[in-house]
N, CA, C and O atoms as a GROMACS GRO file, in nm:
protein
  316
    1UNK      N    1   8.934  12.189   8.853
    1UNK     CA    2   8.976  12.104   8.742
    1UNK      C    3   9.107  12.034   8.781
    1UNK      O    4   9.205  12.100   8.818
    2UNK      N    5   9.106  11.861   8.770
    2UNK     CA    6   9.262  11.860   8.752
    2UNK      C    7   9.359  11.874   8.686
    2UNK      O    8   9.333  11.898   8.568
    3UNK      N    9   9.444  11.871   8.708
    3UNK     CA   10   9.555  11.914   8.664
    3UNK      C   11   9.583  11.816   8.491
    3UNK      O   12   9.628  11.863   8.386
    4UNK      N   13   9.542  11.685   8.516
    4UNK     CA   14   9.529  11.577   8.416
    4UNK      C   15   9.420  11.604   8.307
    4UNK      O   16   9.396  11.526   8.214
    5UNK      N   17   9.366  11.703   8.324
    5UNK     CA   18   9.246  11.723   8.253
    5UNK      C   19   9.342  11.839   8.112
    5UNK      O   20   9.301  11.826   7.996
    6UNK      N   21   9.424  11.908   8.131
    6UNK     CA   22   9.508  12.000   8.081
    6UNK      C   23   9.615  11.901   7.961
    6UNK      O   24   9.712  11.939   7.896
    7UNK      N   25   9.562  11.795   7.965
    7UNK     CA   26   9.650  11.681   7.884
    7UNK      C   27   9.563  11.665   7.788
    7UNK      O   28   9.456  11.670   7.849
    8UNK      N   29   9.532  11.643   7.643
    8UNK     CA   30   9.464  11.551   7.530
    8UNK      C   31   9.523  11.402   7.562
    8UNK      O   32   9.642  11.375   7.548
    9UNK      N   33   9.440  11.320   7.600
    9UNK     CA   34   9.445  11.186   7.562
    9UNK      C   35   9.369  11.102   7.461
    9UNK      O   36   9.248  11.082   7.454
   10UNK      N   37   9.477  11.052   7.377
   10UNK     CA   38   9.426  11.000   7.272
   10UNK      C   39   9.437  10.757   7.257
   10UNK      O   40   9.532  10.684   7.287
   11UNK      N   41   9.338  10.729   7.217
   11UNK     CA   42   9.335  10.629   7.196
   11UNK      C   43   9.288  10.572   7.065
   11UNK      O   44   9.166  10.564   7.049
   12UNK      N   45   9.362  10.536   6.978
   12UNK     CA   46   9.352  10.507   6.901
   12UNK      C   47   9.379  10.313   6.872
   12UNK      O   48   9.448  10.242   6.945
   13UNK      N   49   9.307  10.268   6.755
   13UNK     CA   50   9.357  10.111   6.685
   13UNK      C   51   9.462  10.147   6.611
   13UNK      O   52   9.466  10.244   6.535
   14UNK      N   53   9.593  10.030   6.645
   14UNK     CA   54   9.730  10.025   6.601
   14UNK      C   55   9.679   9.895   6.487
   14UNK      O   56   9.647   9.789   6.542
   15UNK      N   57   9.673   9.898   6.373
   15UNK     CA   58   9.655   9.765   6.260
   15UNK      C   59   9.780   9.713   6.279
   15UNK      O   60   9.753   9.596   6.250
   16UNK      N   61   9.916   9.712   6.310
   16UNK     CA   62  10.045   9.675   6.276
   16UNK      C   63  10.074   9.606   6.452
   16UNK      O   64  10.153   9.513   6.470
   17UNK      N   65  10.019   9.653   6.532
   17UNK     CA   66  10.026   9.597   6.672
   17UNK      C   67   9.909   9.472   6.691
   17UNK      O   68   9.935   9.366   6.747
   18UNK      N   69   9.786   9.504   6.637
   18UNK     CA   70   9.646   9.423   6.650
   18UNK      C   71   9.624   9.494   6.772
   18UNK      O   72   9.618   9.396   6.847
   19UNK      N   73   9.606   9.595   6.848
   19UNK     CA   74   9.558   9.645   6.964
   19UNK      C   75   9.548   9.755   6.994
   19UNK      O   76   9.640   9.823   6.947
   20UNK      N   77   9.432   9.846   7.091
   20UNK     CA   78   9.430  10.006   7.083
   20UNK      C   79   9.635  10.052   7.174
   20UNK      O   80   9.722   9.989   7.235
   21UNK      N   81   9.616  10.181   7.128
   21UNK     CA   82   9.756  10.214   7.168
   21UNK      C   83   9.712  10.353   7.254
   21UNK      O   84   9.646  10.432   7.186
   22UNK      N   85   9.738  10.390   7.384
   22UNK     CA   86   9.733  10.498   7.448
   22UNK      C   87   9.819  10.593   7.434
   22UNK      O   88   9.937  10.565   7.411
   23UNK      N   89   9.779  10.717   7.444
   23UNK     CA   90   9.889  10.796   7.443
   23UNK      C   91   9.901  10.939   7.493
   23UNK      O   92   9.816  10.996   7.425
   24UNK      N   93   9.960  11.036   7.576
   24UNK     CA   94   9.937  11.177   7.584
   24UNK      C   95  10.024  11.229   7.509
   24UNK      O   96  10.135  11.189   7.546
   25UNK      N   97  10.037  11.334   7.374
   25UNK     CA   98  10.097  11.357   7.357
   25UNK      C   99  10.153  11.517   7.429
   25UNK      O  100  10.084  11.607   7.477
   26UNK      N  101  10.297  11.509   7.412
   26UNK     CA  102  10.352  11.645   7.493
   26UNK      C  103  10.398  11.625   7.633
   26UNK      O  104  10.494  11.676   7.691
   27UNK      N  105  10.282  11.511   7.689
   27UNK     CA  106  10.343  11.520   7.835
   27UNK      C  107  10.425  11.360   7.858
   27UNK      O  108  10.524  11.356   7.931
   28UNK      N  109  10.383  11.261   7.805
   28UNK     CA  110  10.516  11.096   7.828
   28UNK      C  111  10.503  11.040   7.698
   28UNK      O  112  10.397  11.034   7.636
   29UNK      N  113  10.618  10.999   7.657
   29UNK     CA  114  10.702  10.927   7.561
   29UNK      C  115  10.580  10.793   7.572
   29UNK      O  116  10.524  10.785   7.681
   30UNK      N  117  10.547  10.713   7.487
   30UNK     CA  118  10.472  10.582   7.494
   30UNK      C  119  10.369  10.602   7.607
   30UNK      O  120  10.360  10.707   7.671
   31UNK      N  121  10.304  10.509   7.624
   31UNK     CA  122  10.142  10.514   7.715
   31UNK      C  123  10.130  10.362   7.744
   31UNK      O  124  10.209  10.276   7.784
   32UNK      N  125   9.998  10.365   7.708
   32UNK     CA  126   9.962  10.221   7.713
   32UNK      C  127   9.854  10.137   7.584
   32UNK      O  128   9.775  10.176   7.498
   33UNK      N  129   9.902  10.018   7.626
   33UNK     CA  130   9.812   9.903   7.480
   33UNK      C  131   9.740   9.847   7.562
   33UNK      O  132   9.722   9.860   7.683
   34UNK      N  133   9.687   9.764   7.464
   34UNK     CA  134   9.604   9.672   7.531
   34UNK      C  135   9.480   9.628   7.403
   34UNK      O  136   9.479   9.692   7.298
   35UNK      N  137   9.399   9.534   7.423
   35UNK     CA  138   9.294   9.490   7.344
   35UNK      C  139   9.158   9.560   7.375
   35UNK      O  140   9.076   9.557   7.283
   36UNK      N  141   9.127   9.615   7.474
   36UNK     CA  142   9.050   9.658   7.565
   36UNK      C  143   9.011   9.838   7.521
   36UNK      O  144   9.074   9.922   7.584
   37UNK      N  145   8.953   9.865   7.461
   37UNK     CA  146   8.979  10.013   7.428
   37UNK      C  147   8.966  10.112   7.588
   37UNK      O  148   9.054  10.177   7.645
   38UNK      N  149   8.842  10.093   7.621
   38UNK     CA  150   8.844  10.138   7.764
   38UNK      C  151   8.937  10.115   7.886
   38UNK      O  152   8.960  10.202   7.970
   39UNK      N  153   8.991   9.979   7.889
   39UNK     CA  154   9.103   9.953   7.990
   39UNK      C  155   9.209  10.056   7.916
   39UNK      O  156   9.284  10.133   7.977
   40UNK      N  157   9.203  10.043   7.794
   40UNK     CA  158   9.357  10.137   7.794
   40UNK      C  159   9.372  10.265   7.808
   40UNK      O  160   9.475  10.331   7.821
   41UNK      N  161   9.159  10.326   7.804
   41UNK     CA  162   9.177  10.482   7.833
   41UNK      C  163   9.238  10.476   7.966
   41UNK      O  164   9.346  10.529   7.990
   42UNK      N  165   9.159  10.404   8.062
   42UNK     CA  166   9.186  10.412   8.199
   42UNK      C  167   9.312  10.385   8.223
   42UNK      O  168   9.346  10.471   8.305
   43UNK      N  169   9.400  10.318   8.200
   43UNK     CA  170   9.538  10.312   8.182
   43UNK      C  171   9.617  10.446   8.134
   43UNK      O  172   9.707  10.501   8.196
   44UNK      N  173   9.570  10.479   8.026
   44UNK     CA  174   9.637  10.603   8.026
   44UNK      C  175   9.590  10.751   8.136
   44UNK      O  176   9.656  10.845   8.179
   45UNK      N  177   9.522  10.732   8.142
   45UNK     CA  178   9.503  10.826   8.278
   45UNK      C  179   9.528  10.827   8.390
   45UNK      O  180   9.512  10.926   8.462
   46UNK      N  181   9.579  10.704   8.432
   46UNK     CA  182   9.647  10.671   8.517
   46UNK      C  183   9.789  10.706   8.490
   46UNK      O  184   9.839  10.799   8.553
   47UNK      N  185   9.841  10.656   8.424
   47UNK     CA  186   9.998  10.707   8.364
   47UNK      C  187  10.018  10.858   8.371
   47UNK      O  188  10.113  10.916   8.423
   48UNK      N  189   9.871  10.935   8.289
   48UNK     CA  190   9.935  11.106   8.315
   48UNK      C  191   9.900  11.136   8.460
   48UNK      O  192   9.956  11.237   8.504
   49UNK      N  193   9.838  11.086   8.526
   49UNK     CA  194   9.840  11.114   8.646
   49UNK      C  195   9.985  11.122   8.712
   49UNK      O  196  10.034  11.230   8.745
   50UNK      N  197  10.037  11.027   8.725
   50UNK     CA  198  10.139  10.929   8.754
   50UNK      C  199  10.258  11.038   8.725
   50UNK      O  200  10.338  11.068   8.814
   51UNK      N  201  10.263  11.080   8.630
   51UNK     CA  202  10.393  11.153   8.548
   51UNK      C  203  10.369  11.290   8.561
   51UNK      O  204  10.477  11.337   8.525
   52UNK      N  205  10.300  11.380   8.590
   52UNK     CA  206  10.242  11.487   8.666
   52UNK      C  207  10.283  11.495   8.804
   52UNK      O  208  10.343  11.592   8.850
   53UNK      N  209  10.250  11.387   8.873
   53UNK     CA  210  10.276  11.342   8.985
   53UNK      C  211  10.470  11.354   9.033
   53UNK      O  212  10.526  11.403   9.132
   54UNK      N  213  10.519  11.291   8.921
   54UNK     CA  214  10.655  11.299   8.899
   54UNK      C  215  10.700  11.458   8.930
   54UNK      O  216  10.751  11.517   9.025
   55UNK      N  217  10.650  11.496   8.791
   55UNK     CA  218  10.679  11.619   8.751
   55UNK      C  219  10.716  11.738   8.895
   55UNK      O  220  10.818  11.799   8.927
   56UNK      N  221  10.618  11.733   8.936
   56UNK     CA  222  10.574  11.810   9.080
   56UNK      C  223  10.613  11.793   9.213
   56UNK      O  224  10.604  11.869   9.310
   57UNK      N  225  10.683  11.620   9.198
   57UNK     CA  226  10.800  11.572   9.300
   57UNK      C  227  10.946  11.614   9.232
   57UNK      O  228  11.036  11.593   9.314
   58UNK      N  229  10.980  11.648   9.148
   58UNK     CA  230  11.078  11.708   9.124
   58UNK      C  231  11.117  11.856   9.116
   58UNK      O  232  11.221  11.922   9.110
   59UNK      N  233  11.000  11.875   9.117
   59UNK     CA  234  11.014  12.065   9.122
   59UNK      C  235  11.014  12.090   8.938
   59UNK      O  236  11.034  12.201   8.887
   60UNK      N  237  10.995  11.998   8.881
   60UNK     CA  238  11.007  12.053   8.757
   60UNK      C  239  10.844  12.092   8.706
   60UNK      O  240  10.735  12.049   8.742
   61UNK      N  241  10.897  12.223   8.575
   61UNK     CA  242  10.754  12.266   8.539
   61UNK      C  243  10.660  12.174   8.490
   61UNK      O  244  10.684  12.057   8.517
   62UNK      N  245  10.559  12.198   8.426
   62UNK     CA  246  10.489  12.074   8.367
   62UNK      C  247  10.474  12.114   8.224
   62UNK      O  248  10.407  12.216   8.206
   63UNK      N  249  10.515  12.063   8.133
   63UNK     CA  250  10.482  12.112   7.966
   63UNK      C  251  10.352  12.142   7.906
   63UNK      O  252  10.245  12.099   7.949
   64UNK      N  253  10.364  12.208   7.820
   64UNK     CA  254  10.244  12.302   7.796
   64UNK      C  255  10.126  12.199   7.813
   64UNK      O  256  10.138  12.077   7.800
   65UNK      N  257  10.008  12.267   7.847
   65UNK     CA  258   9.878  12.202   7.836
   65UNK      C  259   9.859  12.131   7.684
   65UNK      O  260   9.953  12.158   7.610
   66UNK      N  261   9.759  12.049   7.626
   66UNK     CA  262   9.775  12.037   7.520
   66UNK      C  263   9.577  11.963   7.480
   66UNK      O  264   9.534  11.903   7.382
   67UNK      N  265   9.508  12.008   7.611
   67UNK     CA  266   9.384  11.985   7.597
   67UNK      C  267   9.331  12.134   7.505
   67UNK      O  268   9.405  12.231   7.485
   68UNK      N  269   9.236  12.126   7.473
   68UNK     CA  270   9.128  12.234   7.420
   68UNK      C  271   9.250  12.312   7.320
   68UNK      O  272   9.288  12.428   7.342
   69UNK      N  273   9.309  12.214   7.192
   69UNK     CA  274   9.367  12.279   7.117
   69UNK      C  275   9.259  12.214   6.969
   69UNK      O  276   9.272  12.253   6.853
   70UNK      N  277   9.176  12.127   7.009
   70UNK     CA  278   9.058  12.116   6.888
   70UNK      C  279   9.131  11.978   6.765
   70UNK      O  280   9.094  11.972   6.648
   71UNK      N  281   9.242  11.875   6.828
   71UNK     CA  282   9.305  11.779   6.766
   71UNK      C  283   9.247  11.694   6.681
   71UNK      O  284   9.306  11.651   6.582
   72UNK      N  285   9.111  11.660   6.716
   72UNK     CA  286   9.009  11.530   6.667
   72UNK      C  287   8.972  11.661   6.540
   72UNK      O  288   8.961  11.604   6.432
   73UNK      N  289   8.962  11.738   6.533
   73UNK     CA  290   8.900  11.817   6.407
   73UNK      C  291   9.034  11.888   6.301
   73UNK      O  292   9.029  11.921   6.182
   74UNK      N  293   9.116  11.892   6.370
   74UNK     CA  294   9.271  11.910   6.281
   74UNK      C  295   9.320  11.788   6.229
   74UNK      O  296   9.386  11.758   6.129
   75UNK      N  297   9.276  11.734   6.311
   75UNK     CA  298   9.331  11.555   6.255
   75UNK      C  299   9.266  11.473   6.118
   75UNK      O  300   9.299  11.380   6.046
   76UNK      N  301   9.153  11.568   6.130
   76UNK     CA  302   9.041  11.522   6.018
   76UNK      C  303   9.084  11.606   5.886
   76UNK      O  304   9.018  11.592   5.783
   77UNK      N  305   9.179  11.681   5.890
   77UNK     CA  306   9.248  11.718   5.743
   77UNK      C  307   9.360  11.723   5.755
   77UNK      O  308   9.418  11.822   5.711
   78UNK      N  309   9.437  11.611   5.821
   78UNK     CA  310   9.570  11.563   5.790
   78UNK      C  311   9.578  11.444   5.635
   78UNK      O  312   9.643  11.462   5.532
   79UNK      N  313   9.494  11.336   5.668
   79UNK     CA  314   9.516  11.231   5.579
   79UNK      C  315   9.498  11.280   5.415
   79UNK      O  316   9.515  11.198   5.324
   0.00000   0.00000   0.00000
């Protein structure tokens, strides 16, 4: 498994931007936009790649995993 797989990535429509908004939460601050819903998954997976990548050139740990915590079904009794 990679290591990027240990991330939830989420893509969601921003109404106040007009465009999907990428995002990992836990592991980088902002992600990526775009109009494109799929360009921006792929964009964001690229980014946690990217910042993982960081992480591991610095010797620093990597913050908690934040895949297989069940978000899309907790999220559904927030609103």
């Amino acid at each position: 498994m990679k290591e990027s797989a240990k991330y939830a990535k989420i893509v969601e429509w921003s109404e106040e931007d007009q465009c999907y908004i990428g995002s990992a939460p836990g592991l980088v601050l902002g992600g990526s936009h775009g109009k494109d819903e799929k360009a921006v998954f792929e964009e964001l997976c690229q980014i946690v790649e990217e910042a993982i990548a960081i992480y591991q050139k610095d010797g620093k740990p990597l913050p908690p995993s934040t895949s297989g915590r069940d978000f899309a079904n907790k999220m559904q009794h927030v609103a």
